[in-house]
C-alpha positions as CSV (number, residue, x, y, z in Angstrom):
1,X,-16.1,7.8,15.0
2,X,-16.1,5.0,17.3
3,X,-12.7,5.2,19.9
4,X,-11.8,2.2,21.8
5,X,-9.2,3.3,24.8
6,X,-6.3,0.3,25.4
7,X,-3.3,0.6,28.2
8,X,-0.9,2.6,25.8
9,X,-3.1,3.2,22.4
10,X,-6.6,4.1,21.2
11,X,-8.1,2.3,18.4
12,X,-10.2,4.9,15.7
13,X,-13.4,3.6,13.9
14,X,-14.9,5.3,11.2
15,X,-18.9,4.8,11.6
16,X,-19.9,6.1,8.3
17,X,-18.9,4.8,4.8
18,X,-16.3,7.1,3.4
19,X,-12.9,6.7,4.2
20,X,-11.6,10.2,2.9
21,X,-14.5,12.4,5.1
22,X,-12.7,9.7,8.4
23,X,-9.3,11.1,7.3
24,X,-10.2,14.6,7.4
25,X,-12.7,14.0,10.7
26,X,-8.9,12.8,12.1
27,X,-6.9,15.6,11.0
28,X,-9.6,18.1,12.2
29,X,-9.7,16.3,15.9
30,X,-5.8,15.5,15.7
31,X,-5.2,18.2,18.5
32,X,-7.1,16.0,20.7
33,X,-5.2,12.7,19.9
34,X,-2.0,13.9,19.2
35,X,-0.5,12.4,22.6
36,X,-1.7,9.2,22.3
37,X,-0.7,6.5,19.9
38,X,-3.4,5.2,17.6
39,X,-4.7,2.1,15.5
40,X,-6.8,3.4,12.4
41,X,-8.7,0.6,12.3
42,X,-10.5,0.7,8.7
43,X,-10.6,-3.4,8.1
44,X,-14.4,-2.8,6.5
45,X,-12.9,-1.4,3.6
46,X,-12.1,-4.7,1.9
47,X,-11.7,-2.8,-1.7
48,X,-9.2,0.0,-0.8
49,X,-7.8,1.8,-3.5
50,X,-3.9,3.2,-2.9
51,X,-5.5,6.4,-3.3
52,X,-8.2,5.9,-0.6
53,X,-5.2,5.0,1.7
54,X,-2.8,8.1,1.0
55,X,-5.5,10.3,2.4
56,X,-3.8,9.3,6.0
57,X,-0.4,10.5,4.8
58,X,-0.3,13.6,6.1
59,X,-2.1,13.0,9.1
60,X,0.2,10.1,9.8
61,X,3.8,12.0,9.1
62,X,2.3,15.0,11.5
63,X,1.5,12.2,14.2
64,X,5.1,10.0,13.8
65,X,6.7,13.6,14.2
66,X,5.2,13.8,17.7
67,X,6.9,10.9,18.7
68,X,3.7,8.9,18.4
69,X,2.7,5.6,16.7
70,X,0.3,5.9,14.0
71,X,-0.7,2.7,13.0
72,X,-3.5,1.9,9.9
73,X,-5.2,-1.8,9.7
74,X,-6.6,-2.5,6.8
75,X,-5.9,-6.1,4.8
76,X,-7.3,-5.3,1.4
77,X,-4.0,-4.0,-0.6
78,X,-0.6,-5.7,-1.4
79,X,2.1,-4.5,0.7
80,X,4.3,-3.8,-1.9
81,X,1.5,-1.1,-3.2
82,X,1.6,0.5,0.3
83,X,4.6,3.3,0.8
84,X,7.0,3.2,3.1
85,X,5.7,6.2,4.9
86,X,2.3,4.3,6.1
87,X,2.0,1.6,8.7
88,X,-0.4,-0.6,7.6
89,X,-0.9,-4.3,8.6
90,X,-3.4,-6.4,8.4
91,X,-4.7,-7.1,11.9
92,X,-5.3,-5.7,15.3
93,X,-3.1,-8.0,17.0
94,X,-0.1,-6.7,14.3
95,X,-0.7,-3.1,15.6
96,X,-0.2,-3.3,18.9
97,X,2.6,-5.5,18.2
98,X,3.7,-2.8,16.3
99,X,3.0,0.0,18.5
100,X,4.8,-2.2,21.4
101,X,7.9,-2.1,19.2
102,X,8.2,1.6,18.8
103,X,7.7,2.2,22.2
104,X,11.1,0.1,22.6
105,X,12.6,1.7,20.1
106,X,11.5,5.4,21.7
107,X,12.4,4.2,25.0
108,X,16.1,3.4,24.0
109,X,16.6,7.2,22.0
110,X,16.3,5.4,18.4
């Protein structure tokens, strides 16, 4: 996994090529990122299947519970596939935009 640390998020990289072994490497090492608000960022996965990208659910719902962002990029699915559980947007610069937001919305007790 490669970890990029920004001001108020970290950005997660899977190095490998299989994006349900990344999901379960992230749920094992959640204990050690579960303070911090991340970016899944899993853009080289331009054929994502909805299943691929409900492996996160969990993981995700266990993270937003902690009063944490959880934020997946990835541009290869329609929107309207993508439940309203999951973040997902299509570019970096949309989750930290995102990420910015809930921190607002945390900030003022919503």
């Amino acid at each position: 996994m490669k970890l990029t640390e920004k001001e108020n998020y970290l950005i997660l990289e899977d190095e490998k090529d299989d994006v349900k072994s990344f999901a379960s490497y992230l749920a094992f090492k959640h204990h050690e990122l579960k303070d911090k608000n991340l970016v899944v960022n899993i853009l080289k996965y331009n054929k994502l299947s909805l299943e691929e990208l409900l492996v996160f659910l969990k993981l995700s719902d266990k993270h937003r519970r902690g009063k944490k962002s959880f934020v997946i990029v990835n541009d290869s699915m329609d929107i309207e596939q993508i439940p309203n559980e999951l973040m997902v947007v299509p570019t970096l610069q949309e989750a930290e935009d995102v990420i910015q937001m809930e921190e607002i919305e945390r900030d003022l007790g919503f």
